[in-house]
TIDORO-67571 format. One record per residue (C-alpha): x, y, z. Coordinates in pm, whole numbers, m for minus. Example, Ala and Ser with C-alpha at 12.3 -4.5 7.8 and 13.67 -1.06 7.14 Angstrom:
<u 1230&v m450&w 780>
<u 1367&v m106&w 714>
***
This chain:
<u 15105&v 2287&w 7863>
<u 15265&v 1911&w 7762>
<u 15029&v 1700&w 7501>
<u 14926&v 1522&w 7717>
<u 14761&v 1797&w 7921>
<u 14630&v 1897&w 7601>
<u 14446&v 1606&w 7579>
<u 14338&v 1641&w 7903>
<u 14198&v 1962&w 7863>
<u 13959&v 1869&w 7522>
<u 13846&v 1585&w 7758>
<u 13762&v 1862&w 7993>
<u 13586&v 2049&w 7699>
<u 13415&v 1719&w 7606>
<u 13234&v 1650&w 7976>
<u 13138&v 2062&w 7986>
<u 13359&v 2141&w 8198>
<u 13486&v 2482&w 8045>
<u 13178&v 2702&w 8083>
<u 13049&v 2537&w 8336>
<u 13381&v 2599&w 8585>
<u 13315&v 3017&w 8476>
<u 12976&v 3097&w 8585>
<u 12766&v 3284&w 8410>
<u 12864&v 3669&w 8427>
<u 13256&v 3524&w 8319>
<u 13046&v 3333&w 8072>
<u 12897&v 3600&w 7902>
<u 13178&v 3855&w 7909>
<u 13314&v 3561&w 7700>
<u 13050&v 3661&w 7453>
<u 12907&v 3297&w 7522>
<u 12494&v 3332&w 7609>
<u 12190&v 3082&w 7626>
<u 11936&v 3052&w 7405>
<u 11700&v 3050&w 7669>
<u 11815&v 3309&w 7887>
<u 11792&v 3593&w 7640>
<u 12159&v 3741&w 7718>
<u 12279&v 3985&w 7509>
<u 12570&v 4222&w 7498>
<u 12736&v 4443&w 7275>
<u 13035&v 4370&w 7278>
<u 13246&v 4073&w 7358>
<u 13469&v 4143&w 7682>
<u 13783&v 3969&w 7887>
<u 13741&v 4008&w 8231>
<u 14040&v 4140&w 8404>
<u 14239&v 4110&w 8057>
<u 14008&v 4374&w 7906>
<u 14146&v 4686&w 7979>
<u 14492&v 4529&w 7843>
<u 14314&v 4420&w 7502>
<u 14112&v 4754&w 7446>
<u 14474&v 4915&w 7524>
<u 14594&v 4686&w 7265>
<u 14291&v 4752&w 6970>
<u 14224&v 5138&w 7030>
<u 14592&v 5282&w 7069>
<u 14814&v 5318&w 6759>
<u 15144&v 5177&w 6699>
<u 15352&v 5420&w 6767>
<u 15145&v 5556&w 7087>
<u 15134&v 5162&w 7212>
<u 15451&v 5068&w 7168>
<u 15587&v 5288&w 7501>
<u 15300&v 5192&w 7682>
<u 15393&v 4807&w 7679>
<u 15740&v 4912&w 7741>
<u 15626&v 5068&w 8101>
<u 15420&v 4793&w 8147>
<u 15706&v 4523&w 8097>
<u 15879&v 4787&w 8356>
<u 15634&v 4731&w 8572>
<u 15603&v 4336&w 8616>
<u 15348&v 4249&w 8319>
<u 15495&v 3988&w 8157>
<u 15537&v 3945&w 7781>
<u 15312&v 3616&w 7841>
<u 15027&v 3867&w 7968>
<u 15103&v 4096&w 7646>
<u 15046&v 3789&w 7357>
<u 14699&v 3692&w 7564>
<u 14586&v 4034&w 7508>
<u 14692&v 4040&w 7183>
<u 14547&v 3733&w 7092>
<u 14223&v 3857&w 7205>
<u 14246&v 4179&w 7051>
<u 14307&v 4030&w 6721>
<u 14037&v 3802&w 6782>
<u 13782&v 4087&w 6816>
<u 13884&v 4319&w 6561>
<u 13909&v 4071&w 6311>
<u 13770&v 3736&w 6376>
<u 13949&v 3530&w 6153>
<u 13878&v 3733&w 5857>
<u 14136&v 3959&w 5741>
<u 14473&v 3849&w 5570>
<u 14719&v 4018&w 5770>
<u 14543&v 4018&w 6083>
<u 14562&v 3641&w 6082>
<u 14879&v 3601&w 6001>
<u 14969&v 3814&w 6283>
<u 14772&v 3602&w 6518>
<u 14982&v 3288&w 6411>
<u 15273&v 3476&w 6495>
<u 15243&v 3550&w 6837>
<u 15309&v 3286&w 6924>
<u 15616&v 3219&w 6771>
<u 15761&v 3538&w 6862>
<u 15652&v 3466&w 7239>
<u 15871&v 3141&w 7198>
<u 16171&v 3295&w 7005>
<u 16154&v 3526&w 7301>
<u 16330&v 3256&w 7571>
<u 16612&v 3201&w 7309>
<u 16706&v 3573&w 7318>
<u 16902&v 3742&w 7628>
<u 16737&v 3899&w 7862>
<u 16744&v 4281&w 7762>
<u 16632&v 4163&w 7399>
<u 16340&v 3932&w 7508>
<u 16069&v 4180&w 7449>
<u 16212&v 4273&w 7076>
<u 15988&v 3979&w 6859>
<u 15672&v 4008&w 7130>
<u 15681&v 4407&w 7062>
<u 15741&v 4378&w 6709>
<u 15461&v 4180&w 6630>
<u 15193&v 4364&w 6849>
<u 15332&v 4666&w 6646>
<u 15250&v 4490&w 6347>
<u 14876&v 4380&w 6531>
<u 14791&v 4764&w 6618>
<u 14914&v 4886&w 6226>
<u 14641&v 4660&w 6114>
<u 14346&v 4722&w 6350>
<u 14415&v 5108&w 6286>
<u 14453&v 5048&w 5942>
<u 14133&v 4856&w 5886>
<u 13984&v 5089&w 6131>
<u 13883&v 4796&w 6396>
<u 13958&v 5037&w 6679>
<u 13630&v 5197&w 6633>
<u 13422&v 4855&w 6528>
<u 13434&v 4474&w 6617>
<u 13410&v 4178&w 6398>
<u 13365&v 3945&w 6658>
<u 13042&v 3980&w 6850>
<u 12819&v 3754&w 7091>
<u 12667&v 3424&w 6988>
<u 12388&v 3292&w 7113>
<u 12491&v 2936&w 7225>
<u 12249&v 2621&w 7034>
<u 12028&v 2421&w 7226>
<u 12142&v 2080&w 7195>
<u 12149&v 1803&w 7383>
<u 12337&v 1512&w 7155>
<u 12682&v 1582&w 7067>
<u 12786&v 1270&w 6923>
<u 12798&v 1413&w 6575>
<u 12916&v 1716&w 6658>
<u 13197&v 1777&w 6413>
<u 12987&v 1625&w 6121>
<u 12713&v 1891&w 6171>
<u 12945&v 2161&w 6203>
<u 13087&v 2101&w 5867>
<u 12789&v 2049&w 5687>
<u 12673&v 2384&w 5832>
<u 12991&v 2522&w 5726>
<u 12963&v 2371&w 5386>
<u 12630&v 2507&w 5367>
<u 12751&v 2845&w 5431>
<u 12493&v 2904&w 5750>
<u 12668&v 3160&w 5988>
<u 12444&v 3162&w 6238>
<u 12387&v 2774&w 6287>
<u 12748&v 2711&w 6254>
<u 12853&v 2988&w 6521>
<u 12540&v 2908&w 6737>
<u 12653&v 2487&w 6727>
<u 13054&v 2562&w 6825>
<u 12967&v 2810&w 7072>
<u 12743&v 2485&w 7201>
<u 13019&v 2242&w 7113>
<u 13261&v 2451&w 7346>
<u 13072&v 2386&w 7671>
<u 12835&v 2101&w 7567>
<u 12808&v 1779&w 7779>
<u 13054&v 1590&w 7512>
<u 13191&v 1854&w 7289>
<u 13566&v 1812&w 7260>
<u 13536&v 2161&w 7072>
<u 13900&v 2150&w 6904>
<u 13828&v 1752&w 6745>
<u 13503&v 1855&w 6621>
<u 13641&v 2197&w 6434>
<u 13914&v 1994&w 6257>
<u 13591&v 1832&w 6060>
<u 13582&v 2190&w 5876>
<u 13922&v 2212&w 5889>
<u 14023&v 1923&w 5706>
<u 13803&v 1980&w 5420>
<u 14011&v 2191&w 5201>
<u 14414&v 2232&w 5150>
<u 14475&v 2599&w 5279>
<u 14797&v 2673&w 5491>
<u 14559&v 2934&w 5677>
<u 14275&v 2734&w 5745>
<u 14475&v 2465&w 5934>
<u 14801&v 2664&w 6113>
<u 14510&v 2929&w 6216>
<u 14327&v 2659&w 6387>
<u 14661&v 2519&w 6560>
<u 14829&v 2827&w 6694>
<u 14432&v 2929&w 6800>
<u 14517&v 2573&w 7042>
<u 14835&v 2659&w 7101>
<u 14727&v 3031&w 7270>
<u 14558&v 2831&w 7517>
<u 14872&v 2759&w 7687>
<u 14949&v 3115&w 7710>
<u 14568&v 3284&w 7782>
<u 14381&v 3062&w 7941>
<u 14145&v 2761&w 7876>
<u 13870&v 3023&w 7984>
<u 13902&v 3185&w 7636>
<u 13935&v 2871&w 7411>
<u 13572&v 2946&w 7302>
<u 13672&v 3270&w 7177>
<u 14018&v 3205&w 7032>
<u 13889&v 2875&w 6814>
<u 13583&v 3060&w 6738>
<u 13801&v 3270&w 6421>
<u 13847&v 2955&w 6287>
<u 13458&v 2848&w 6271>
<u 13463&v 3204&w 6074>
<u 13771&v 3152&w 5852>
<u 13607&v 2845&w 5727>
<u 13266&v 2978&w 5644>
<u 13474&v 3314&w 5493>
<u 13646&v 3039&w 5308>
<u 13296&v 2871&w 5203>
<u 13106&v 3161&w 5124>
<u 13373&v 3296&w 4876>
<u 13409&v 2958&w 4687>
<u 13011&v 2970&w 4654>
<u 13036&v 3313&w 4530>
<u 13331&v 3217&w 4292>
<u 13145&v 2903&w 4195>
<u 13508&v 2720&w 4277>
<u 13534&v 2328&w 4301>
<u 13593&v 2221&w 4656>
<u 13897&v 1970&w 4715>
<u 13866&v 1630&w 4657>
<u 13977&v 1532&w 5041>
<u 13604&v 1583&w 5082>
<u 13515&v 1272&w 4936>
<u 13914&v 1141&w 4988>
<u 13917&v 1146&w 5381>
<u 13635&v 950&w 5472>
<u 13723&v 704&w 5156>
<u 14016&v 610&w 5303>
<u 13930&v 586&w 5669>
<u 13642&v 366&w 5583>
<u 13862&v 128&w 5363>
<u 14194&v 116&w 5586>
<u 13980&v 59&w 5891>
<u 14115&v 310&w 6092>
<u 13906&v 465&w 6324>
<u 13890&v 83&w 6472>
<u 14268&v 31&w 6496>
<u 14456&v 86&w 6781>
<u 14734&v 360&w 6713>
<u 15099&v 161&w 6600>
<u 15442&v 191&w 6723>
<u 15625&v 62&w 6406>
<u 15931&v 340&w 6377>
<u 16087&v 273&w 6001>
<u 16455&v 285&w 5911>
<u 16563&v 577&w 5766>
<u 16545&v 499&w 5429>
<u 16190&v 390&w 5493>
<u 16086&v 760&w 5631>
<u 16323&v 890&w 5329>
<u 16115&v 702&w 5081>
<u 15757&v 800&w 5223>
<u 15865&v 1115&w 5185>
<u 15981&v 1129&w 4839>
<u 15627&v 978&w 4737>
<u 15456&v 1243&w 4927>
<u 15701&v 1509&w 4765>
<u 15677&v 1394&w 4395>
<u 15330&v 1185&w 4398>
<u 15000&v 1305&w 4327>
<u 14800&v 1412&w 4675>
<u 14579&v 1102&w 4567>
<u 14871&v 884&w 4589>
<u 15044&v 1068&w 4932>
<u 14741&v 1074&w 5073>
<u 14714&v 644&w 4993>
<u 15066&v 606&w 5091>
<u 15012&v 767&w 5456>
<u 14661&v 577&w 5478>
<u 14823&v 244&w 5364>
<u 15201&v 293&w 5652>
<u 14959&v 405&w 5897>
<u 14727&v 62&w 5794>
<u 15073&v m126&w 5854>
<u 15117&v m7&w 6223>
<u 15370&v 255&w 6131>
<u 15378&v 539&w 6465>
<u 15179&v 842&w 6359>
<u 15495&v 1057&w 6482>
<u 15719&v 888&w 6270>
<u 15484&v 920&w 5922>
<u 15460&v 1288&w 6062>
<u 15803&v 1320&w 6017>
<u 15783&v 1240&w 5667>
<u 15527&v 1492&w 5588>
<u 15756&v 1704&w 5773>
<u 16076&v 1625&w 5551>
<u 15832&v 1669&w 5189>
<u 15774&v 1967&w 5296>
<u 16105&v 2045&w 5359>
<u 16225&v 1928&w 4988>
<u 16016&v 2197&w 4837>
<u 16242&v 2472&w 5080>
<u 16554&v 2271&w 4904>
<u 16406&v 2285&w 4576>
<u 16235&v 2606&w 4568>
<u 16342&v 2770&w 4229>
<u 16229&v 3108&w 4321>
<u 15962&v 3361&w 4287>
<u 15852&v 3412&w 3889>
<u 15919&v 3771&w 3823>
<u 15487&v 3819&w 3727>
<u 15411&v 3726&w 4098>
<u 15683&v 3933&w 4218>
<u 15648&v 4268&w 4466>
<u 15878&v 4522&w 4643>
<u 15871&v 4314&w 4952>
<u 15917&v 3926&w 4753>
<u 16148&v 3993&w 4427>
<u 16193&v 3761&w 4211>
<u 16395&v 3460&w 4302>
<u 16312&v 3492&w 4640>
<u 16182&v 3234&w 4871>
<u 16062&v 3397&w 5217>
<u 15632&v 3443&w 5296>
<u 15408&v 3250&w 5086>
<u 15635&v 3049&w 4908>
<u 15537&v 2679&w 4814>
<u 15815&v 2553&w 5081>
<u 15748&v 2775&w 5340>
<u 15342&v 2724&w 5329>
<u 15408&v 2315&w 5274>
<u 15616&v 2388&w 5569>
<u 15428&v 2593&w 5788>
<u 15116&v 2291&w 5727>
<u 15309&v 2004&w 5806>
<u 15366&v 2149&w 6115>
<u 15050&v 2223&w 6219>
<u 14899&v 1899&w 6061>
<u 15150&v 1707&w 6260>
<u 15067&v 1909&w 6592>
<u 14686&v 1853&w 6535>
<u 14775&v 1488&w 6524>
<u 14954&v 1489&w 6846>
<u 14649&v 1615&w 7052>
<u 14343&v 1520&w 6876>
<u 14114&v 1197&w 6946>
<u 14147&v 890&w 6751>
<u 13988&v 1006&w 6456>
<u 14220&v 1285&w 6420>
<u 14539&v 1154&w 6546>
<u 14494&v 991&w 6190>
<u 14288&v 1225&w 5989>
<u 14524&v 1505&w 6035>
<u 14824&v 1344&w 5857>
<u 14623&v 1141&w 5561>
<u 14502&v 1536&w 5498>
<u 14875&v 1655&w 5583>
<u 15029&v 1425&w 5338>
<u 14757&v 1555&w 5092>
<u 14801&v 1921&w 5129>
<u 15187&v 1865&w 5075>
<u 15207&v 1693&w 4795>
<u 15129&v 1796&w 4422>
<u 15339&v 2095&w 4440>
<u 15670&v 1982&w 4279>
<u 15602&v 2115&w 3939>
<u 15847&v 2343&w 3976>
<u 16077&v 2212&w 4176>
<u 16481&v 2171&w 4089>
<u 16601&v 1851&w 3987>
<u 16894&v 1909&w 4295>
<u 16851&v 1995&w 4590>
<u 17007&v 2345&w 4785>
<u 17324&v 2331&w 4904>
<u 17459&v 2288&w 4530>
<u 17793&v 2100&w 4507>
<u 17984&v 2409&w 4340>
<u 17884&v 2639&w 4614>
<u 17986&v 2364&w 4908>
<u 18318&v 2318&w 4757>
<u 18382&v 2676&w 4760>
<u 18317&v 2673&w 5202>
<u 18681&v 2533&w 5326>
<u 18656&v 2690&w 5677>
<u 18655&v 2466&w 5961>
<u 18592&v 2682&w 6255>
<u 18248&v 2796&w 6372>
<u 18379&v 3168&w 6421>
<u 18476&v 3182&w 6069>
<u 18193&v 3050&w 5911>
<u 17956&v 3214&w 6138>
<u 18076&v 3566&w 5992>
<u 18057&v 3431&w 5628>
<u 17657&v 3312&w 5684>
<u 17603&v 3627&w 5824>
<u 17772&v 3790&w 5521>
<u 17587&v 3575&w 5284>
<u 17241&v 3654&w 5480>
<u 17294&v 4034&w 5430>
<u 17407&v 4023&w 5063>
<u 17072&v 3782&w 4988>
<u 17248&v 3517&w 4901>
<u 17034&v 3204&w 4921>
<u 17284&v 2935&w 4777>
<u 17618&v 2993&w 4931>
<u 17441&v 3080&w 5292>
<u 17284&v 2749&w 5267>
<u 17612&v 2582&w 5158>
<u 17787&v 2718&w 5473>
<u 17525&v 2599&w 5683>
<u 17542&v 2281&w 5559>
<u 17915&v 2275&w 5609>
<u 17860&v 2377&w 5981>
<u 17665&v 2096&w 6008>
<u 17868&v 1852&w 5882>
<u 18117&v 1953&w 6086>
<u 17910&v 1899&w 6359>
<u 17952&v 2263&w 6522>
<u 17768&v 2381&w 6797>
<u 17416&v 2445&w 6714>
<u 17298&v 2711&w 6891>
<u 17511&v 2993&w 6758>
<u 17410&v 2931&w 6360>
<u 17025&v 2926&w 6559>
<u 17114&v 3277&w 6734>
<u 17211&v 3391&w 6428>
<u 16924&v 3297&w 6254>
<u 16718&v 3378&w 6498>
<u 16864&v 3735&w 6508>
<u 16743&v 3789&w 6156>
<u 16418&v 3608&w 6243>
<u 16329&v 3927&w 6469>
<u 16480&v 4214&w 6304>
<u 16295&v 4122&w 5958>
<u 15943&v 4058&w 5849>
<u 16003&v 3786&w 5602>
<u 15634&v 3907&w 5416>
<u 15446&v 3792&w 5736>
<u 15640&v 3478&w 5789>
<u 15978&v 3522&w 5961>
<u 15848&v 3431&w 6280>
<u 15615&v 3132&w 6158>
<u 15867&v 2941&w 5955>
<u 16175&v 3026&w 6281>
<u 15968&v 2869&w 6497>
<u 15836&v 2540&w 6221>
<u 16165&v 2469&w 6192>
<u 16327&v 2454&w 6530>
<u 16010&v 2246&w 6618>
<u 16059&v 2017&w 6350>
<u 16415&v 2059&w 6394>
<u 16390&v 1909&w 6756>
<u 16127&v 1633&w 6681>
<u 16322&v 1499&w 6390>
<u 16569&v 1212&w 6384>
<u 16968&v 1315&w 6329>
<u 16994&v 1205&w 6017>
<u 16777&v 1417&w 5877>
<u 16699&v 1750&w 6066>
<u 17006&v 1954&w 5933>
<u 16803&v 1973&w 5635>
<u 16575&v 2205&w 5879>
<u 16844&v 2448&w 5925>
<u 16979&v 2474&w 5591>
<u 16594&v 2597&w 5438>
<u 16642&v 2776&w 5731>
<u 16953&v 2954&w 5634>
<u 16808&v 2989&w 5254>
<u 16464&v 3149&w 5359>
<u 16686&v 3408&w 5616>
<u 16911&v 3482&w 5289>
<u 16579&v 3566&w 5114>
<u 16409&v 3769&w 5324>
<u 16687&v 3950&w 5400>
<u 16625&v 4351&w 5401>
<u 16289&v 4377&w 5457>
<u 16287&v 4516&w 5857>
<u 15981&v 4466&w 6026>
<u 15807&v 4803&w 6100>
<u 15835&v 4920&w 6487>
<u 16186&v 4644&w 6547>
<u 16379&v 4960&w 6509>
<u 16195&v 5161&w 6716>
<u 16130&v 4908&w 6974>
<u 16523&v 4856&w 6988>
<u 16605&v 5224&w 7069>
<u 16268&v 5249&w 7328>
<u 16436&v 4981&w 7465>
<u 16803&v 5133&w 7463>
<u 16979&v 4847&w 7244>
<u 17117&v 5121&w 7013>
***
C-alpha cells in the first residue's frame, strides 16, 4: 500500500467506512460490539484467518515450525503467515509484554527482508521470527489465556475531539473509557483512528510506544484494513500499561506534554500549508547536529522554527534521521554494569541509544508521511525531541576511525567483501565499519555489502533488534540524499559486528527443515 493510499484509507476510517463495509457477524468476530446491542463474546476471532492464528498461539515452536513449512508447500504464502502472526500476537499479548512486542515490530521487517533473499531462503527471517512469537506465547503461557478480549464500542456521536479525549482518558489511566472510545474512533462517522491514537502516542519519548504504533499501520498492508481495529488497539493498551505504571511509580511525565501544543500554538502550524523548501546539505547537516548535541527543548524549537520557515517535512525528517544515526557512529559501547550474556560490554546491537534513536526516527518520520495535518508536523517536532539529549556519552569522533580506514587498501568488492565478513564474525565493530566505508567510497556495488548484511540480519537475533534496525536502515538508506546515506550502512556494518554470535533460536532449525544445510 503507497502513502498515499494510506491516506486514503484513514479517510476511509474517518467517514466509517471500516466497520460499516464488514457487517455485523465480521464485526464482532473482530471483537468490535455495540453498546446497545448487548454483543458479547469470549473471545476475539479472525474469520477465515482464525484457524491459521490459533495454529499460530496454541502449537509450540518446535511442533509449528514444520507445520508452516507444509503450509508454504502448499501455496500459503509467507504474507498469509505474518497476518496470522500479527493477530496471534495481538491476542495473546495485547501490547503488553516486552518480548512479545518486539516480536510484533519485527514481522514486518522480516516479511520485507524476505524479497531481498533468493527464493529457497525467503521463508528463513518470516519462520524465524514466528519461532521466536510461539517461544513467547508458550512461555508466558498465552496458549491457554488471551489478553486481548472484546470491547464494547462507546456511544458517541461527535468525533471532532477525538484524539484529545483519548489521551486524557489515557492519561487518566481509565481502561475501559479509553478502549470503549478507540474501538468507537475505529468505525465512527469521522474517526481517522490512526491520527487520533498518535495524541497518546506523542506524549512521552519511548522507542516502543511510537515504532509499536507504526509497524501496527504498517500490518495493514499485509492483513487487511478489516483488522486495523484490532492491530492499533495494542497500542491504546501499551499506552495506558505505560500510564498506569508511571502512576504507580509516581514518575514525572515528559515535558512534550506541555512542549507539543506550546509550540504548535506559537509557530502557527496547524494553519500553515505544508512547505517545499529542500535545504542544501550543509543546512540538513547542521539541523542535525543541533538535534544530536542540543537539549530536546532546543531540537524540538529548531524543527518547530525550519518547519515555521517552509522547510519540506521530508527533508527535516531526514535530519532526525541522520541524529539518530550520529549516536550509531558515536556509540561508545555497552558499560560493563548494564551488560548480559546476550549484550557484553562494548557492544552496540538491541537497545542501544543509536539503535532505539534509530529505530524512532524512523517511525516518527513514517507517522509524518501518512498522518493529517496536525501530525504530518507533530510527529517530527516530537521526533526531533525523542532524539536528542542522548549524547552524553557519545565519542568526540565519529566510527570509521582514521587508523582503522588507513589500514583497508583493497580496491575490489570481492576482497573486501570477505574481510567485512571476517570482521563481522570476529565482532569487530571498528575495522568492519572502516571497510564499509571504504566500499563506499569506492562506490562498489551496493547490493552485495546489503546481502551480506542482510545474511547476518537473519541468522542472528541482535537482542530483539536485528530485523528492526536491517530494515530502519535500508528505509532510511533509500529515502536519504547521496551525500549522506552511506552513513546508514556503515552503523549498519558496526551494529552486524556487534551482534555477531548470538543465533536466533529456530534459524538453524528452520534452515535444515528447509534443506539449506
Amino acid at each position: 500500500m503507497s502513502h498515499r493510499s494510506r491516506r486514503e484509507f484513514l479517510a476511509d476510517v474517518g467517514r466509517g467506512m471500516l466497520v460499516a463495509s464488514l457487517g455485523s457477524v465480521t464485526a464482532s468476530d473482530l471483537g468490535l460490539s455495540r453498546a446497545v446491542a448487548g454483543v458479547e463474546n469470549e473471545r476475539v476471532t479472525f474469520g477465515s484467518l482464525e484457524p491459521l492464528v490459533s495454529l499460530m498461539q496454541e502449537t509450540a515452536p518446535e511442533k509449528l515450525q514444520p507445520q508452516l513449512i507444509e503450509k508454504l508447500k502448499g501455496g500459503t504464502s509467507l504474507q498469509t503467515l505474518i497476518s496470522a502472526g500479527a493477530l496471534a500476537n495481538v491476542r495473546a499479548f495485547a501490547g503488553q509484554d516486552y518480548t512479545g512486542y518486539h516480536t510484533f515490530m519485527a514481522l514486518i521487517p522480516a516479511l520485507r527482508m524476505s524479497t531481498e533473499l533468493p527464493s529457497e531462503r525467503q521463508a528463513l527471517p518470516v519462520l524465524k521470527v514466528l519461532y521466536r512469537n510461539s517461544s513467547r506465547i508458550q512461555n508466558q503461557e498465552a496458549n491457554l489465556k488471551d489478553a486481548l478480549h472484546p470491547v464494547t464500542v462507546a456511544d458517541v456521536s461527535d468525533f471532532s475531539d477525538g484524539g484529545a479525549t483519548l489521551q486524557k482518558q489515557v492519561r487518566g489511566v481509565d481502561w475501559a473509557a479509553a478502549e470503549s472510545r478507540f474501538a468507537a474512533l475505529a468505525n465512527g462517522p469521522s474517526g481517522e483512528a490512526f491520527n487520533h491514537l498518535q495524541f497518546a502516542v506523542q506524549d512521552e519519548v519511548d522507542v516502543h510506544r511510537v515504532v509499536l504504533s507504526w509497524r501496527a499501520w504498517s500490518m495493514l498492508d499485509v492483513a487487511g484494513a478489516e483488522y486495523a481495529h484490532t492491530l492499533l488497539r495494542q497500542s491504546v493498551r501499551y499506552c495506558l500499561d505505560v500510564e498506569q505504571r508511571m502512576h504507580e511509580r509516581s514518575y514525572k511525565s515528559s515535558s512534550i506534554r506541555d512542549l507539543l501544543p506550546k509550540l504548535l500554538d506559537q509557530h502557527k502550524l496547524l494553519s500553515k500549508p505544508p512547505g517545499n523548501r529542500q535545504g542544501d546539505d550543509a543546512w540538513v547537516e547542521q539541523l542535525a547536529m543541533t538535534i544530536f548535541s542540543g537539549t530536546r527543548e532546543q531540537a524540538a524549537e529548531a524543527v518547530a522554527t525550519a518547519l515555521t520557515e517552509g522547510f519540506s517535512t521530508e527533508v527535516v525528517g531526514e535530519a532526525i534521521s541522520l541524529a539518530a544515526n550520529m549516536l550509531v557512529l558515536r556509540d561508545p559501547g555497552r558499560l560493563e554494569q548494564y551488560s548480559s550474556k546476550e549484550k557484553p560490554p562494548g557492544c552496540v546491537h538491541g537497545d542501544s541509544v543509536g539503535v532505539h534513536a534509530s529505530d524512532a526516527a524512523n517511525a516518527w518520520r513514517n507517522i509524518s508521511r501518512v498522518g493529517n495535518a496536525r501530525n504530518r508536523v507533530s510527529a517530527l517536532i516530537v521526533g526531533a525531541f525523542h532524539t536528542a539529549g542522548q549524547s552524553n556519552r557519545a565519542t568526540s569522533d565519529p566510527y570509521p576511525f582514521a587508523a582503522q580506514l588507513e589500514e583497508v587498501r583493497a580496491t575490489d568488492s570481492p576482497t573486501l567483501l570477505a574481510q567485512a565478513e571476517e570482521a563481522i564474525l570476529a565482532n569487530e565493530q571498528a575495522r568492519a565499519s572502516a571497510i564499509a566505508q571504504r566500499y563506499g567510497e569506492l562506490q562498489l556495488p551496493t547490493r552485495p555489502l546489503l546481502d551480506l548484511l542482510l545474511r547476518f540480519a537473519v541468522s542472528e537475533d541482535g537482542a530483539l533488534h536485528a530485523e528492526k534496525y536491517y530494515y530502519t536502515v535500508t528505509e532510511e538508506y533509500a529515502a536519504m540524499r547521496p551525500v549522506f546515506r552511506w552513513r546508514q550502512i556503515v552503523a549498519l556494518a558496526r551494529v552486524t559486528a556487534s551482534e555477531c554470535g548470538f543465533p536466533a533460536p529456530g534459524y538453524r532449525e528452520a534452515c535444515e527443515q528447509l534443506r539449506l544445510i
